[in-house]
C-alpha positions, 0 to 999 in steps of 0.5 A, spaced: 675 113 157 670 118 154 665 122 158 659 120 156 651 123 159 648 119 163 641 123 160 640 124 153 634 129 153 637 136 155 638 141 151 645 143 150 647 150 153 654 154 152 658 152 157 661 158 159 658 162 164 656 170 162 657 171 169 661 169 175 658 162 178 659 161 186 657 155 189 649 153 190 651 150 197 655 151 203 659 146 205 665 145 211 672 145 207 669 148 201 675 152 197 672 158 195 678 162 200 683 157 197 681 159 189 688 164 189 693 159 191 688 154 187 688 158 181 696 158 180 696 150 179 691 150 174 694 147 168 695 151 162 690 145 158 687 140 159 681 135 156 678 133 161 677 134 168 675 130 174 673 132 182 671 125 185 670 129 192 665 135 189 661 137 195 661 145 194 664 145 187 668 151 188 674 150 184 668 147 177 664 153 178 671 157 178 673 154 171 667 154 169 665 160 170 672 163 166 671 159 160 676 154 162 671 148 161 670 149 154 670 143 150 672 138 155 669 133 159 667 133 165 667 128 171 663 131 177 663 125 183 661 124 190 660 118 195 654 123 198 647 121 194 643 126 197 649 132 194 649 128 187 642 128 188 641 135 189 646 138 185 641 133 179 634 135 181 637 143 180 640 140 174 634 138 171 629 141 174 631 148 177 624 152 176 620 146 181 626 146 185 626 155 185 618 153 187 620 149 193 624 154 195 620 160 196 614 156 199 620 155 204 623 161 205 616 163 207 614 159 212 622 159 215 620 168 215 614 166 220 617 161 224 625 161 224 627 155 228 622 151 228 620 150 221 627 148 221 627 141 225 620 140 223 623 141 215 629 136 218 625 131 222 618 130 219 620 132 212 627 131 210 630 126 214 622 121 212 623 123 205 631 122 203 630 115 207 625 114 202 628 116 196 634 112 198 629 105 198 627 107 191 630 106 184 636 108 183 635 113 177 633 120 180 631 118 186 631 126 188 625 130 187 625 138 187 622 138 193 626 134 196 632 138 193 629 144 195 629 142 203 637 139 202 638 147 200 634 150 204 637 146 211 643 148 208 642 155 208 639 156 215 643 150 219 649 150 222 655 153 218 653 149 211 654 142 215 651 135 213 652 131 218 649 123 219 648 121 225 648 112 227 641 111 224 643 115 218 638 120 219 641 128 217 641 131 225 644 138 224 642 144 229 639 150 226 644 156 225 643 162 228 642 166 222 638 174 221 636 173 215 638 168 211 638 168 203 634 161 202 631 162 194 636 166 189 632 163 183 638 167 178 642 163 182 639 156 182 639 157 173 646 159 173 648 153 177 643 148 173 647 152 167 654 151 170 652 143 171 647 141 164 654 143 160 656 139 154 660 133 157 658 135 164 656 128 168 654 127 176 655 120 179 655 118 186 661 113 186 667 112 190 673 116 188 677 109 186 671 108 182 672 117 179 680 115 179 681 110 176 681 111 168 685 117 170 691 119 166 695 124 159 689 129 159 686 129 165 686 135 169 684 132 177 682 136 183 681 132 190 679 135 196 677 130 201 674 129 207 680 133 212 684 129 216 684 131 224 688 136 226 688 133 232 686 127 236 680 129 238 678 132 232 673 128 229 668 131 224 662 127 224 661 122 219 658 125 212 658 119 208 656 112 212 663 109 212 667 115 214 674 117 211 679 114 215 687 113 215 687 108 211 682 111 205 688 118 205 692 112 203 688 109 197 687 116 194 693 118 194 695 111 191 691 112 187 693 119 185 699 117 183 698 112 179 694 118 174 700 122 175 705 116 172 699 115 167 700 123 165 694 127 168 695 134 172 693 133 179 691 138 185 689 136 192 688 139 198 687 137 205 689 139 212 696 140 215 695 134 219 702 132 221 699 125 218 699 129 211 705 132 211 709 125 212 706 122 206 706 128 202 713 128 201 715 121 202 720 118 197 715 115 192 710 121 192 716 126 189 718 120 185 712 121 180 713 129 181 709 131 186 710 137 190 708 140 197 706 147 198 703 149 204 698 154 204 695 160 209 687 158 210 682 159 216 678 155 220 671 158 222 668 151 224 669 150 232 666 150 238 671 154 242 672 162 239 680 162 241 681 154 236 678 159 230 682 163 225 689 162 220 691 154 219 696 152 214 692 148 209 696 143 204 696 143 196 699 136 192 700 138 185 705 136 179 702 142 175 708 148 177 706 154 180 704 159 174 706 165 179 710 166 186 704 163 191 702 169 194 696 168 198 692 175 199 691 176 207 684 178 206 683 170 204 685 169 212 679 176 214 674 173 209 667 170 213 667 163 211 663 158 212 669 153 211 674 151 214 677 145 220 670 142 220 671 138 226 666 140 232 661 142 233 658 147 240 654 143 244 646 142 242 639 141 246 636 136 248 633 134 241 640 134 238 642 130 243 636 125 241 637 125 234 
């Protein structure tokens, strides 16, 4: 299937980036500190890529940045609209956006904690609940853009979090000077993202999956499956994923994978995983399991903190022995098993 824009009044630019282009968002789960083992399973060519779970984007600003992404298309996925509308307000409009952004970080330098919730409360949360009854196309504006980004930057470990009215209920972070406006940043993302063949859709991943075959370069990273049974992440889409969505996907990665595309994924090492991942059927369409040092910085006790496996499902074979650097397992990261959170105030428990 040819990737099509969804926009035709962009002006093309290169689609390599002058610089290293790291992710615009903090997100729990994002890859950045798995980029080392992901790097070796990247296929030698492709000619088209497809994330339908693309939250922070790691592994597309890694190929984009290293020229990888030349002359393909690109699907770029989500089932989360207030990301994909984002990551297209940035896209088409990265000066408002940067605009925004600064007029918040000001009012953040003089009152901390407290423009947080007010942003969160009487700003964003009314906003978004009024983008989402509106036309579908570009229902994001910069300023509403800017207030995802800058609740990002100063919430708690980057997570997005709905609560039963689907209202986005996560607690400020405890950070000392966050960096809430970097506009080289933004113009490097919106680069990265306004890239011939590039397209952003809020779809299922069924729906990003389902053409998918010779050609294609997948990369799925999922909502991870709990580690344990009380360890449940709140829901970041209204559905959730459970069980029986893993299934789906990883059903729905074999069929690629019989139709010829090159596929990685990761998830957690949830025994769950571990069972699938090496059942009859899944190494059947040449698929194999490597398991993989990682660390886990989002949870509510110090001691459950630190080095996990994590998986890696691919059919592309290694290009080197994986061998993971320990500082992977020392890096600060804003990433992980995002499955608790510490206990919150009052407020939160109301939200």
């Amino acid at each position: 299937m040819q990737n099509t824009r969804t926009r035709s009044d962009r002006t093309h630019v290169p689609s390599v980036s002058p610089s290293p282009t790291r992710p615009l968002l903090k997100w729990a789960g994002g890859k950045r500190q798995l980029l080392p083992a992901l790097r070796q399973h990247y296929p030698a060519s492709f000619t088209r890529y497809v994330e339908p779970f693309l939250g922070s984007g790691a592994v597309f600003f890694d190929l984009f940045s290293t020229g990888r992404l030349e002359g393909c298309a690109v699907r770029l996925a989500d089932a989360n609209p207030d990301l994909i509308g984002c990551y297209r307000a940035v896209r088409d409009q990265p000066d408002a956006v940067i605009a925004a952004l600064r007029r918040l970080a000001r009012e953040h330098r003089a009152r901390g904690s407290e423009c947080y919730y007010e942003v969160r409360d009487r700003r964003f949360n009314p906003a978004r609940a009024a983008a989402a009854a509106g036309p579908e196309s570009g229902p994001y504006d910069a300023t509403l853009a800017a207030m995802f980004i800058y609740l990002n930057r100063t919430g708690f470990n980057g997570l997005f979090r709905l609560n039963r009215r689907g209202g986005f209920n996560v607690p400020a972070g405890r950070y000392t000077d966050p960096v809430i406006c970097d506009p080289a940043h933004i113009h490097s993302v919106a680069r990265a993202l306004s890239g011939a063949g590039v397209t952003l859709e809020c779809m299922l991943f069924d729906a990003a999956l389902g053409d998918t075959g010779e050609g294609d370069f997948v990369y799925c990273d999922p909502p991870y499956a709990p580690l344990s049974r009380t360890a449940h992440f709140a829901h970041y889409t209204a559905g959730g994923f459970d069980g029986s969505d893993q299934a789906r996907l990883l059903a729905a990665l074999l069929t690629g994978a019989r139709r010829g595309a090159s596929i990685l994924l990761s998830n957690s090492s949830a025994p769950a995983m571990v069972k699938a991942y090496t059942a009859a059927p899944v190494r059947a369409a040449g698929l194999v399991l490597h398991k993989v040092p990682a660390r886990r910085a989002i949870n509510s006790r110090a001691a459950l903190r630190g080095p996990v496996d994590e998986l890696i499902l691919t059919n592309a074979p290694a290009g080197a022995r994986m061998q993971v650097p320990l500082r992977m397992l020392r890096a600060p990261l804003g990433s992980g098993d995002p499955h608790q959170l510490p206990a919150t105030r009052a407020r939160e428990r109301q939200a």
